[in-house]
N, C-alpha and C positions, 0 to 999 in steps of 0.2 A: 202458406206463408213461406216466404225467403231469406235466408240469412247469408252475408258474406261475412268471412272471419280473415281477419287482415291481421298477421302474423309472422315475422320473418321465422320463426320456431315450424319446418313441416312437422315435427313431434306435438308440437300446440296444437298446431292448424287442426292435425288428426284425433284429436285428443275431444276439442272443440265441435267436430264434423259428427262426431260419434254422439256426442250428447244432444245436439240438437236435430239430429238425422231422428234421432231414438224420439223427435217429439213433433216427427214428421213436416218439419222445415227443409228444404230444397234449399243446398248450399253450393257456395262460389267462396273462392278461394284468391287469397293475395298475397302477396311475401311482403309489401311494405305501402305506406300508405298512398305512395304514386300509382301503385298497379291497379290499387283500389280507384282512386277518381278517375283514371283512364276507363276502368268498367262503367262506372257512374256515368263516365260522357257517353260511352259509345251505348247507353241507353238500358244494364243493367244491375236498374237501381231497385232493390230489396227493403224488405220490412225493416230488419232489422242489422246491425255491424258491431260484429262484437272483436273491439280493436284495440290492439298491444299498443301501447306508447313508445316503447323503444325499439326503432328499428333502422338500419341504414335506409338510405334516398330519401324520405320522407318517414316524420314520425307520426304516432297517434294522434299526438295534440294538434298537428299543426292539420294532417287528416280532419280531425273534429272543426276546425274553424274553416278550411275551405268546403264542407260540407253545409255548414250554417249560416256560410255566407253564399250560398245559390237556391233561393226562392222552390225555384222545382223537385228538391231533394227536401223540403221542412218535415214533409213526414217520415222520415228514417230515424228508426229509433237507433240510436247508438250506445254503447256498451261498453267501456272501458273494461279489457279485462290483461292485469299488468299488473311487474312489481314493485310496482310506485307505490310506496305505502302511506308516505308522509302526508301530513293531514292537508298544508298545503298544495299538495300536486293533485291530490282530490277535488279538493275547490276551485284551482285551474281547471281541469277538465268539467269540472259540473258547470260552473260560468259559465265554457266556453260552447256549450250545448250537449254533453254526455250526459244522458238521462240517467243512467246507472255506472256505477263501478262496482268491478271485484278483485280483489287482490289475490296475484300467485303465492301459494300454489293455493288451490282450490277443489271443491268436492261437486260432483254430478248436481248435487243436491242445491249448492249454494247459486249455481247460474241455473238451475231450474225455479229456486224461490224469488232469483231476483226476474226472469223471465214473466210469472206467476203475476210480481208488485206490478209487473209494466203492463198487465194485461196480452199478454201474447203470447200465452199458451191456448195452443188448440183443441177446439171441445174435447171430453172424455179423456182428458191427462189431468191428473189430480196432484196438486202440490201435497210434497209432502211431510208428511207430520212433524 
């Protein structure tokens, strides 16, 4: 499996790479949401994107809608992971095609259980308790 983490935070980014490295995902990196659809064109496109909402050049949200609006990316699971907490900016990004979100700050545990919900942890990793 592949995850890209689209973050202008390199402390996120690292923070992100570690958790999902540990659940044997193969990661790629972006500082804001243009770096990321430039990877996307030039052809890599990953399982999953676990993406900050606020970021200079392009934000999360706007990231999630030009991903939902090009046919050949429909299977990329996306991931809002951000300090957006308000219930409303939730619901914007869930509409707008984010499968999950998680609010900063957050624990190994909590983007492993929501990993778990989305089906995309890999054999013999166990969510846990």
């Amino acid at each position: 499996m592949r995850a890209m983490i689209i973050d202008d935070s390199r402390a996120m980014r690292s923070i992100l790479r570690r958790i999902v490295s540990n659940l044997d995902f193969e990661t790629t990196e972006a500082e804001h949401g243009q770096a990321a659809l430039d990877l996307l064109q030039a052809g890599d496109v990953p399982d999953l994107c676990l993406v900050d909402w606020n970021m200079p050049v392009m934000d999360g949200y706007t990231f999630i809608t030009q991903v939902r609006a090009n046919p050949a990316w429909r299977d990329i699971t996306l991931m809002m992971v951000t300090t957006e907490s308000e219930q409303r900016q939730i619901v914007r990004a869930l509409a707008a095609g984010a499968h999950e979100y998680v609010i900063k700050p957050f624990t190994p545990d909590a983007i492993v259980d929501k990993l778990a919900l989305l089906g995309l942890l890999p054999e013999g990793h166990e969510v846990p308790a």
